[in-house]
Wavefront OBJ file of the C-alpha trace (Angstrom):
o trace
v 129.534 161.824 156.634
v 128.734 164.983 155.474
v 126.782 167.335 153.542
v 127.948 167.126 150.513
v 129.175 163.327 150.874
v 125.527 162.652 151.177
v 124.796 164.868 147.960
v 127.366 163.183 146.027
v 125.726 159.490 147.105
v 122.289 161.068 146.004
v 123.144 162.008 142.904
v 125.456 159.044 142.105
v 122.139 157.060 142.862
v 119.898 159.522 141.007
v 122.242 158.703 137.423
v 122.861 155.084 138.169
v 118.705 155.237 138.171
v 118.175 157.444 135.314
v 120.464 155.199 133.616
v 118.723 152.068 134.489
v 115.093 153.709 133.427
v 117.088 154.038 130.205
v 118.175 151.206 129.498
v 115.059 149.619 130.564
v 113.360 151.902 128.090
v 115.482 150.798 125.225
v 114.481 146.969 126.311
v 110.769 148.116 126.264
v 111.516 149.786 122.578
v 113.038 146.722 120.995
v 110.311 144.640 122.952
v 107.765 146.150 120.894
v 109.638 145.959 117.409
v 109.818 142.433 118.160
v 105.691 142.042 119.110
v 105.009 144.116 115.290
v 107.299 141.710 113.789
v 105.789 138.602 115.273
v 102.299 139.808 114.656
v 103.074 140.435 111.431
v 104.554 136.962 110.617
v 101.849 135.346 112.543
v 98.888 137.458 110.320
v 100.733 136.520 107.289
v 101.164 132.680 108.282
v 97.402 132.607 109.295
v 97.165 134.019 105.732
v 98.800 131.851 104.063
v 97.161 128.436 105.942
v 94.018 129.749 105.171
v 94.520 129.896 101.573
v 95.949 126.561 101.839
v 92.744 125.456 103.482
v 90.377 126.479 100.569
v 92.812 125.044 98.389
v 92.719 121.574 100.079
v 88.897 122.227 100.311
v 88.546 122.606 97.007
v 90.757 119.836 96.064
v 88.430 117.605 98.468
v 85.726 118.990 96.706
v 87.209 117.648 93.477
v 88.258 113.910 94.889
v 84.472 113.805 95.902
v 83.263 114.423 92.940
v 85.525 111.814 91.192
v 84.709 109.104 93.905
v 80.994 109.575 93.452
v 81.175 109.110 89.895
v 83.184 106.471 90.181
v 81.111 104.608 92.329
v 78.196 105.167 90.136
v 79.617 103.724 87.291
v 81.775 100.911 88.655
v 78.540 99.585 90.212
v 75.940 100.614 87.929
v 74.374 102.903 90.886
v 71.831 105.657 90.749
v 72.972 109.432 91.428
v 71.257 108.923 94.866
v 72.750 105.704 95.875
v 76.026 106.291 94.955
v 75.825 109.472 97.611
v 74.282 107.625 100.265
v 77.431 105.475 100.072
v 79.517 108.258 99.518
v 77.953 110.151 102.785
v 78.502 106.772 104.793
v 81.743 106.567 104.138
v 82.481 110.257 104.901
v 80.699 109.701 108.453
v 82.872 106.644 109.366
v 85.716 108.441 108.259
v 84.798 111.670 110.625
v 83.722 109.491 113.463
v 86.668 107.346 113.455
v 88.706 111.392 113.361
v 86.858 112.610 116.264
v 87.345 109.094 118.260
v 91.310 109.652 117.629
v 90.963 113.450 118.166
v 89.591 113.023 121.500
v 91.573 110.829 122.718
v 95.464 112.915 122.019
v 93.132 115.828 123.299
v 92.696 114.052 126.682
v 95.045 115.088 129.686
v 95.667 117.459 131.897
v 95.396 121.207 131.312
v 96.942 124.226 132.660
v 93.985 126.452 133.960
v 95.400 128.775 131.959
v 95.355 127.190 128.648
v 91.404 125.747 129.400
v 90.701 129.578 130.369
v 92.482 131.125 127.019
v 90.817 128.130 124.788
v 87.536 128.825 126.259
v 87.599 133.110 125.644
v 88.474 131.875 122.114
v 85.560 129.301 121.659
v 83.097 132.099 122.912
v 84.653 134.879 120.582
v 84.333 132.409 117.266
v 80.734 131.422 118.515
v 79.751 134.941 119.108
v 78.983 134.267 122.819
v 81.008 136.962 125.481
l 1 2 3 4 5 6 7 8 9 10 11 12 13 14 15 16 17 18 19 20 21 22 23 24 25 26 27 28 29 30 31 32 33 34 35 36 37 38 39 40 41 42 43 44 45 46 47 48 49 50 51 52 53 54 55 56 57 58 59 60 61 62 63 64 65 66 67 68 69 70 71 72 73 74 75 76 77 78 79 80 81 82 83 84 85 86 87 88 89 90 91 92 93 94 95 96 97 98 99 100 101 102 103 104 105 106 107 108 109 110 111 112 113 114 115 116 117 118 119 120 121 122 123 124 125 126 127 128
């Protein structure tokens, strides 16, 4: 082989690189037009769950209301009374949750997934 074989085969391999670190650029480029989509769909979906959280709070809020005075009147019940059996019920009702809650959340985890749900406890909890 000679000289200027060799130089050819160099810089053959020098634009079949420089074409590859383009290309690769261009996936690295649309890779992060995808990410600001997705983060903004995923902002504006946490968004809109959240305002469908205070509406179902607040709709909660109302069906409590209306039970409790209900209950009062049906059976003749003080304000108190009435809540204790309103506040009864709501504890059976989140105990019997939890029990079912705990139970789908049983299994095996990826270490992964324990490690990325545990950063994420600490962060809402304030705790680093």
């Amino acid at each position: 082989m000679t000289e200027s074989q060799s130089s050819r085969g160099f810089g053959a391999a020098a634009r079949v690189t420089a074409l590859a670190a383009s290309v690769m650029d261009l996936h690295v480029r649309i890779a992060f037009q995808e990410v600001d989509r997705e983060k903004r769909r995923l902002i504006n979906g946490g968004l809109f769950l959240t305002m469908a959280g205070v509406a179902m709070m607040l709709a909660l809020l109302a069906g409590e209301s209306a039970l409790l005075l209900w209950t009062q009147r049906r059976w003749s019940l003080s304000l108190i009374q009435a809540l204790i059996i309103l506040a009864i019920g709501n504890l059976v009702f989140a105990g019997v949750t939890l029990r079912i809650g705990g139970q789908v959340l049983k299994g095996p985890f990826l270490p992964q997934t324990v490690e990325g749900v545990t950063k994420t406890m600490r962060a809402l909890i304030g705790r680093i």
